[in-house]
VMD Tcl script that builds the backbone (N, CA, C; Angstrom):
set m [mol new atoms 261]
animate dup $m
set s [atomselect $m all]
$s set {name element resname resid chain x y z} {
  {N N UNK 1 A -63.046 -12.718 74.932}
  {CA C UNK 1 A -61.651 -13.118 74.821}
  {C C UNK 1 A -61.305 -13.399 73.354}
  {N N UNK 2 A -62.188 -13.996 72.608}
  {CA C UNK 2 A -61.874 -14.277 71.275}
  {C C UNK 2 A -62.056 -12.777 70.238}
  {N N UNK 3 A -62.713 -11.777 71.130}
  {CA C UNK 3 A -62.414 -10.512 69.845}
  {C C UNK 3 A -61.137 -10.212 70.595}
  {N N UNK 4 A -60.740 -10.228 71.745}
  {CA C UNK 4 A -59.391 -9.338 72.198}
  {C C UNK 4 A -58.157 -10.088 71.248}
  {N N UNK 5 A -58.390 -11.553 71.574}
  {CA C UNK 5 A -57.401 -12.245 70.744}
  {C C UNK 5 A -57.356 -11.776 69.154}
  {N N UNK 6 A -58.403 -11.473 68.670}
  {CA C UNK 6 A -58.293 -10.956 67.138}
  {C C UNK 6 A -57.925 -9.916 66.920}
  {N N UNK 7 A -57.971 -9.023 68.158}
  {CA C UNK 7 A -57.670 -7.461 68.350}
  {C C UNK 7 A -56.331 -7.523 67.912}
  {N N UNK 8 A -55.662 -8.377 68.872}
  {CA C UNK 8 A -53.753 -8.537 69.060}
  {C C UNK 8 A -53.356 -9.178 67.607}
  {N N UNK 9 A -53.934 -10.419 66.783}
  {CA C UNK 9 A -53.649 -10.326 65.849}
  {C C UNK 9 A -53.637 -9.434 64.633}
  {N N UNK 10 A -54.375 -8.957 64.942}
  {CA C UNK 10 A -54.479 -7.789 63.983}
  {C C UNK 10 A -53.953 -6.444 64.311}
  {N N UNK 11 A -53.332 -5.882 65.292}
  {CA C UNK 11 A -52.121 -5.422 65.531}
  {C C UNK 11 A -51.070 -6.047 65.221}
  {N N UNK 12 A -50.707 -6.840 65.726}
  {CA C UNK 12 A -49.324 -7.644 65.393}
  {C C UNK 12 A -48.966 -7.393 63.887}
  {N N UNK 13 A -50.266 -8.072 63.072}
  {CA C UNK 13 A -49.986 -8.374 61.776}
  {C C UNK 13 A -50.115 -6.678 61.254}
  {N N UNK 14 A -50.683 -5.810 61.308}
  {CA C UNK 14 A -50.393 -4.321 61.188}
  {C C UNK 14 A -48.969 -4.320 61.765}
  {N N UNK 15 A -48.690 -4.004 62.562}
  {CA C UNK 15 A -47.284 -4.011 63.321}
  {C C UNK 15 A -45.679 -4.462 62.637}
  {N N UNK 16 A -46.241 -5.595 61.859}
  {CA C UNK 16 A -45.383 -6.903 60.759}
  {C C UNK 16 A -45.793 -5.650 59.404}
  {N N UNK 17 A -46.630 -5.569 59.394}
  {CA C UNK 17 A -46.936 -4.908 57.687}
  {C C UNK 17 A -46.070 -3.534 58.013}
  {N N UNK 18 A -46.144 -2.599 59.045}
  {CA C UNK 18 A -45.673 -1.240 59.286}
  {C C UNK 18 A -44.484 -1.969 59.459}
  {N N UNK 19 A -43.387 -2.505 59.517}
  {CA C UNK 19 A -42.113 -3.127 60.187}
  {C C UNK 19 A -41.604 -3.014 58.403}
  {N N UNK 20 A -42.568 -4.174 57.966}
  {CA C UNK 20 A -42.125 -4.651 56.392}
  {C C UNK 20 A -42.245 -3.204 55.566}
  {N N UNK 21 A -42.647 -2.489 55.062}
  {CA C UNK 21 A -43.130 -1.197 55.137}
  {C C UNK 21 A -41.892 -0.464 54.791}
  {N N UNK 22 A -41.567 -0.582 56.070}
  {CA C UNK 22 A -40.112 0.681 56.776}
  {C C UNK 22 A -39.453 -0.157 55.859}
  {N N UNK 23 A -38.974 -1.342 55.823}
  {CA C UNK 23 A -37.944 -1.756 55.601}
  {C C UNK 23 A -37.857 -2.006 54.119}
  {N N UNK 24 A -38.760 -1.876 53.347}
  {CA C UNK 24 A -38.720 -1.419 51.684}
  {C C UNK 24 A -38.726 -0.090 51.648}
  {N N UNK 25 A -39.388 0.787 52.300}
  {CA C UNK 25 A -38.957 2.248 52.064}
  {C C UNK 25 A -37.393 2.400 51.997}
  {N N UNK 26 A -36.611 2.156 53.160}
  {CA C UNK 26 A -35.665 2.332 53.395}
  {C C UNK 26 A -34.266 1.562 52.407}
  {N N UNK 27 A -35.035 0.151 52.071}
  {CA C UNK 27 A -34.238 -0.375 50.672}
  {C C UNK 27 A -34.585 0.737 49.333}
  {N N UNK 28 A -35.611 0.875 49.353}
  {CA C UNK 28 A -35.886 1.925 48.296}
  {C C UNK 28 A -35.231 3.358 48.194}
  {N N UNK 29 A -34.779 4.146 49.565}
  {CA C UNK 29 A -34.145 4.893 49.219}
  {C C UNK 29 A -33.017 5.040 49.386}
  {N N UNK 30 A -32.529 4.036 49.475}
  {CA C UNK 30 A -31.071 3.319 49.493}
  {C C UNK 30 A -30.627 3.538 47.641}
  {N N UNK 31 A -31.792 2.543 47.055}
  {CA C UNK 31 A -31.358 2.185 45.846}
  {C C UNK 31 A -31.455 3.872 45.015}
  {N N UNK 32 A -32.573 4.595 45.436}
  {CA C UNK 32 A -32.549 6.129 44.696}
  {C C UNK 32 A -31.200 6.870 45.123}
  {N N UNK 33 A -30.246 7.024 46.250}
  {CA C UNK 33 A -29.115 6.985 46.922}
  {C C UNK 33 A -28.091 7.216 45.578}
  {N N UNK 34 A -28.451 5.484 46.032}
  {CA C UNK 34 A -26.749 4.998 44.569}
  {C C UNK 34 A -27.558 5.657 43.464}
  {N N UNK 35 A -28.409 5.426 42.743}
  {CA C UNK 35 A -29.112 5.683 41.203}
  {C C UNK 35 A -28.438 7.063 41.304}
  {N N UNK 36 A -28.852 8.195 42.633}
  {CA C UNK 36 A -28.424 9.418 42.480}
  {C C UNK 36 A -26.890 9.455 42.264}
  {N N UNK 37 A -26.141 8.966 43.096}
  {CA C UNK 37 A -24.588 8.588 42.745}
  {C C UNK 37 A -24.380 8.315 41.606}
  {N N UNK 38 A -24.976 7.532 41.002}
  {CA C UNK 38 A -24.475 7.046 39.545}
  {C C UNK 38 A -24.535 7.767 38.776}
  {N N UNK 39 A -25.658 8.704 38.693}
  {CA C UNK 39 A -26.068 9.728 38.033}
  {C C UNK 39 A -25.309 10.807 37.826}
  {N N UNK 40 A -24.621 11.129 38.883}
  {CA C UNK 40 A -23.630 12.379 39.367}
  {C C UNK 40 A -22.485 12.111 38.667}
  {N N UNK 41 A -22.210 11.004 38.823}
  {CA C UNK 41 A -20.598 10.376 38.519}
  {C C UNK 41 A -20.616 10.677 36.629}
  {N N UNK 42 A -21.885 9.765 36.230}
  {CA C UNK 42 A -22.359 9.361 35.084}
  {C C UNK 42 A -21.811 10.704 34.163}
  {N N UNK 43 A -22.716 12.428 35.134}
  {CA C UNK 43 A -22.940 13.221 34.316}
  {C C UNK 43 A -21.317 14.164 34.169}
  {N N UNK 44 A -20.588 13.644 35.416}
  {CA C UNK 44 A -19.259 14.290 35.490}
  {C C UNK 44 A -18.451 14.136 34.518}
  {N N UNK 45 A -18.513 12.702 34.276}
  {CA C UNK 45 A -17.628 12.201 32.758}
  {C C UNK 45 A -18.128 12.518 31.802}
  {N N UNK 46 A -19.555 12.477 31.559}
  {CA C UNK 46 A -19.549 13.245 30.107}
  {C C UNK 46 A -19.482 14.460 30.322}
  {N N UNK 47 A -19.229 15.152 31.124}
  {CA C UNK 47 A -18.774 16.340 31.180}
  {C C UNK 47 A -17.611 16.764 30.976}
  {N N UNK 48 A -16.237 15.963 31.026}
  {CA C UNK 48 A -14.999 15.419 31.336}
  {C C UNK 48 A -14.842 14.948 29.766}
  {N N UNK 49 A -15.921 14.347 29.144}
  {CA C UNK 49 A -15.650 14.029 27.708}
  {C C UNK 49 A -15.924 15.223 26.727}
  {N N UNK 50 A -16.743 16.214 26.938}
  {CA C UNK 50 A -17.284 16.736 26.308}
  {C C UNK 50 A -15.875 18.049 26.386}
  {N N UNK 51 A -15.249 17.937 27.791}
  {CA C UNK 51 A -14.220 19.014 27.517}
  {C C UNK 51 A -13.257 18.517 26.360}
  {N N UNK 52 A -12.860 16.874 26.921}
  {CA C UNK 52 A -11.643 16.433 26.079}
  {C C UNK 52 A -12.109 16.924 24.444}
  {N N UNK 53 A -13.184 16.570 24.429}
  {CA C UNK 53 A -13.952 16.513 22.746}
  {C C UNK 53 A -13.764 17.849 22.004}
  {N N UNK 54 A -13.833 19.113 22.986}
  {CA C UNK 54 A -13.526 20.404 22.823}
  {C C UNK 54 A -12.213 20.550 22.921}
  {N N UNK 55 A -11.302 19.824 23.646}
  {CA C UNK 55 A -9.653 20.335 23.155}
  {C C UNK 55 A -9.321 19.788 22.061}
  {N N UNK 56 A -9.817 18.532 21.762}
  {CA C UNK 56 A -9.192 17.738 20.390}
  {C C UNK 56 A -9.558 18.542 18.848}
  {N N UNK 57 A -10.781 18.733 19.139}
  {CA C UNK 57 A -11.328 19.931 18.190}
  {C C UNK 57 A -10.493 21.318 18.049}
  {N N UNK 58 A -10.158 22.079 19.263}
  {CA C UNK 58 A -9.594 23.142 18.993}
  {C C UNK 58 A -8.021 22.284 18.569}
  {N N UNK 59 A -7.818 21.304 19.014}
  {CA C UNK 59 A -6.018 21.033 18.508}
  {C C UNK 59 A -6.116 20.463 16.980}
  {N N UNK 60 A -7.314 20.334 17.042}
  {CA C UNK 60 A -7.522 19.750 15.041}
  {C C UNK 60 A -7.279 20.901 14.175}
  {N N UNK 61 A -8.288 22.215 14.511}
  {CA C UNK 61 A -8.433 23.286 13.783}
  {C C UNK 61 A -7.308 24.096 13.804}
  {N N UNK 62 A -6.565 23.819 15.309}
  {CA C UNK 62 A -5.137 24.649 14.959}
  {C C UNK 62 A -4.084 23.852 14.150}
  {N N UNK 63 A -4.576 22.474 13.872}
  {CA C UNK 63 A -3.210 21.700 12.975}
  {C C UNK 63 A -3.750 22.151 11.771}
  {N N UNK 64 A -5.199 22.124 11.390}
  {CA C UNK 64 A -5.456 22.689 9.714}
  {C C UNK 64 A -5.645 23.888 9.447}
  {N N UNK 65 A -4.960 25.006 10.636}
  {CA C UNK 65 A -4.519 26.153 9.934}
  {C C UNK 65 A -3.137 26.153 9.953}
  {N N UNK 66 A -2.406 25.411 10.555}
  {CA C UNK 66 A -0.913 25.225 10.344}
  {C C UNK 66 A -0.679 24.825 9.081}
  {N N UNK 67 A -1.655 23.420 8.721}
  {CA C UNK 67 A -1.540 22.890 7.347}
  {C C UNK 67 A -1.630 23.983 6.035}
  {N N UNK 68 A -2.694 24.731 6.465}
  {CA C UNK 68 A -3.344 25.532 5.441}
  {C C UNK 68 A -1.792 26.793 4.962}
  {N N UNK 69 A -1.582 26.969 6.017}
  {CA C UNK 69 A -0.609 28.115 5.972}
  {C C UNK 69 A 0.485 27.618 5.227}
  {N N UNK 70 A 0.878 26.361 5.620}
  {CA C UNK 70 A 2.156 25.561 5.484}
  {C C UNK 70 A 1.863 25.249 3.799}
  {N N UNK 71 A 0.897 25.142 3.375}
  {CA C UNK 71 A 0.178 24.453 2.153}
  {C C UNK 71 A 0.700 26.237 1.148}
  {N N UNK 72 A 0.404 27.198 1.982}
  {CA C UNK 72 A 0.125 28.657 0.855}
  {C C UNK 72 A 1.538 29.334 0.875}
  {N N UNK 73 A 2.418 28.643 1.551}
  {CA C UNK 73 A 4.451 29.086 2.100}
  {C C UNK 73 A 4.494 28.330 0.459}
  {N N UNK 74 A 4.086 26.933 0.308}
  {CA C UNK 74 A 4.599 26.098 -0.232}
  {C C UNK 74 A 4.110 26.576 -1.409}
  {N N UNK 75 A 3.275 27.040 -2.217}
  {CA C UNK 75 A 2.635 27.468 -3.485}
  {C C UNK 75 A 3.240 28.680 -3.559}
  {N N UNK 76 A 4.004 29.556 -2.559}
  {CA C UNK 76 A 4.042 30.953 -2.473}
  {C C UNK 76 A 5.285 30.853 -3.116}
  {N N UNK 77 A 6.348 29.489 -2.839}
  {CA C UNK 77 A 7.770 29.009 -2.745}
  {C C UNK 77 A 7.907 28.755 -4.803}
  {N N UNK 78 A 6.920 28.096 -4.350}
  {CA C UNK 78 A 6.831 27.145 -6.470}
  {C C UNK 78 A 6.656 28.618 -7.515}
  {N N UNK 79 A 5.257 29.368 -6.793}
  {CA C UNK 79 A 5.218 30.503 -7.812}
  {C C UNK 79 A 6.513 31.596 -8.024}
  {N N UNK 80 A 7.149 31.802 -6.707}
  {CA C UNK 80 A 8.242 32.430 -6.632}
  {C C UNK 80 A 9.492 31.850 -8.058}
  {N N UNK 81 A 9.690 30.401 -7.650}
  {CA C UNK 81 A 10.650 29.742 -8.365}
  {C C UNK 81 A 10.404 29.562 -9.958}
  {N N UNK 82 A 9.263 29.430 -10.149}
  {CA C UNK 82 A 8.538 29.403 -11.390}
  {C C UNK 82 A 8.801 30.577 -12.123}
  {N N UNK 83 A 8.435 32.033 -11.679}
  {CA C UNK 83 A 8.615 33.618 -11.841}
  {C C UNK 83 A 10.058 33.518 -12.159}
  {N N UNK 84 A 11.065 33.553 -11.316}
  {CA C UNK 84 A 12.189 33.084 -11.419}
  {C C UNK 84 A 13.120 32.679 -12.388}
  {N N UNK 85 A 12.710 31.694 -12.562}
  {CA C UNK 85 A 12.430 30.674 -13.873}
  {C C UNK 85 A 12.532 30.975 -15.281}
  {N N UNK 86 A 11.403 32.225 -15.320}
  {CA C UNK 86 A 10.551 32.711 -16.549}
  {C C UNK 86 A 11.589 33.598 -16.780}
  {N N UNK 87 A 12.408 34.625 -15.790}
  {CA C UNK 87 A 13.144 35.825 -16.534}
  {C C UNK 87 A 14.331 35.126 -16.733}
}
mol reanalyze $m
mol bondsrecalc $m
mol representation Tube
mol addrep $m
């Protein structure tokens, strides 16, 4: 009677350990879950930044060829008036 009784404790307490077990696995892939969520979200926005980062860039390079152009009207305007000037 006293090994059967040790038998059952020691199921039980296996039984408690396989119970406890499940129930950190299952917190555990809970938390890999969200981590994966976060991750997704995380990589969408810098993805989302990396476009914005690419329009601001192309709207930069098209203002400093506007500038540039606007800059060679304006030297094109002075040398004209200058020439001008001279006869």
């Amino acid at each position: 009677q006293t090994l059967s009784l040790e038998l059952h404790s020691l199921r039980v307490h296996a039984e408690e350990s396989a119970l406890s077990h499940e129930r950190e696995l299952k917190s555990l892939r809970d938390q890999a879950t969200t981590a994966a969520k976060q991750r997704d979200s995380a990589l969408r926005e810098a993805e989302d930044a990396r476009a914005q980062l690419r329009l601001a860039l192309e709207a930069r390079a098209a203002g400093r060829r506007e500038l540039l152009e606007a800059q060679r009207e304006a030297r094109e305007l002075r040398e004209c008036r200058e020439a001008e000037r001279r006869q």
